[in-house]
C-alpha positions in Angstrom: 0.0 0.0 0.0 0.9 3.7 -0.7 1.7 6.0 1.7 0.1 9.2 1.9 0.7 11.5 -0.7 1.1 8.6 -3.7 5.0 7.4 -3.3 6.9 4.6 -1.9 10.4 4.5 -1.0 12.4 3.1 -3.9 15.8 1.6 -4.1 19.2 2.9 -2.6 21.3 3.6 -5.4 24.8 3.9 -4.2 28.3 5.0 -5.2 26.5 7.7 -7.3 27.2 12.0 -6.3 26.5 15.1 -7.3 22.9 14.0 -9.5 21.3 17.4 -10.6 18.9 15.8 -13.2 17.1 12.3 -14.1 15.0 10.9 -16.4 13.0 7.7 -17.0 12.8 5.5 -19.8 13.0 2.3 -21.1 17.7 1.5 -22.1 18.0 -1.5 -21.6 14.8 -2.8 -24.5 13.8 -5.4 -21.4 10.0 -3.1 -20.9 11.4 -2.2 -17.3 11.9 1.5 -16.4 15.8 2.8 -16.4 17.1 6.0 -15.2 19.7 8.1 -16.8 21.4 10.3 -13.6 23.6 12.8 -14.3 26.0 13.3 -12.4 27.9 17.4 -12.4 30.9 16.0 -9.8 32.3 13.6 -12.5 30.7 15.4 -15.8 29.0 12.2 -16.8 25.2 10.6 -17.3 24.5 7.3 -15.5 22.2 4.8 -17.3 20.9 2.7 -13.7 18.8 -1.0 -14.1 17.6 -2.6 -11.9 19.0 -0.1 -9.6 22.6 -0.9 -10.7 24.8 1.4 -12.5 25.2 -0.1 -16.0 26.9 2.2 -18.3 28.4 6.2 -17.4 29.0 8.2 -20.6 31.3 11.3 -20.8 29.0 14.5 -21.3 31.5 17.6 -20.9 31.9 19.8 -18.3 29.1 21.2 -16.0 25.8 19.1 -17.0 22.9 20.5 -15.7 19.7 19.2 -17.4 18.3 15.8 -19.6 15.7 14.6 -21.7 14.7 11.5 -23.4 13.2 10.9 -26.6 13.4 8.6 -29.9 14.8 11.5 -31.2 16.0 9.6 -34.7 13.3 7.3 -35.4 15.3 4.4 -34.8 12.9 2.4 -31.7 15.1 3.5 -28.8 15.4 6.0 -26.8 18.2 8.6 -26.9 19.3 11.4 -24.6 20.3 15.2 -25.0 21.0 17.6 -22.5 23.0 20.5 -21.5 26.2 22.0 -20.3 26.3 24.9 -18.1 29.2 27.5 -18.6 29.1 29.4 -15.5 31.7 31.8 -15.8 29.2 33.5 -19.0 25.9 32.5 -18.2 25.6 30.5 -21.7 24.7 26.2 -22.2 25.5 24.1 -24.9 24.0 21.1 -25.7 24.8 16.8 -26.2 23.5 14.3 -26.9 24.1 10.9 -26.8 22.4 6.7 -27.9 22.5 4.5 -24.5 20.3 2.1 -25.9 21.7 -1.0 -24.4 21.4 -4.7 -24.8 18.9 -6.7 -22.6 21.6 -8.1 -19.5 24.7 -5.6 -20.8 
């Protein structure tokens, strides 16, 4: 049963720092729900399964945002987000295909 308020507490996911921004969709093509975490201490997005870490791609200095979307066409989802440059107020933008195989 739910607590109050519509959430339960999900899993711990550990050895992960510095998460600024997440977002949910299906990686790993196995219908479950994976998270890509990014992570602004080590200038990378996490893809987490089965609350595991199960791939970390470089993203450039100062990530600050995601998204996730088929953004080709191709069945799978990809990710884009954005770099912050903090010393002139200005963002770029990645993006990268984590689609990975089902037990990768």
């Amino acid at each position: 049963m739910l607590p109050i308020g519509g959430f339960a507490a999900g899993p711990d996911i550990t050895g992960l720092t510095g998460l600024v921004a997440v977002a949910a969709g299906d990686f790993t093509g196995t219908g479950v729900v994976d998270f890509a975490v990014v992570n602004a201490l080590e200038n990378t997005v996490t893809i987490v399964a089965n609350g595991k870490p199960v791939a970390a791609y470089n993203v450039g200095v100062n990530p600050c945002a995601i998204v996730i979307a088929d953004f080709n066409g191709d069945g799978h989802m990809d990710l884009a987000g954005s770099q912050r440059r903090r010393q002139f107020g200005e963002y770029s933008a990645w993006k990268r295909r984590p689609y990975l195989r089902a037990g990768q």
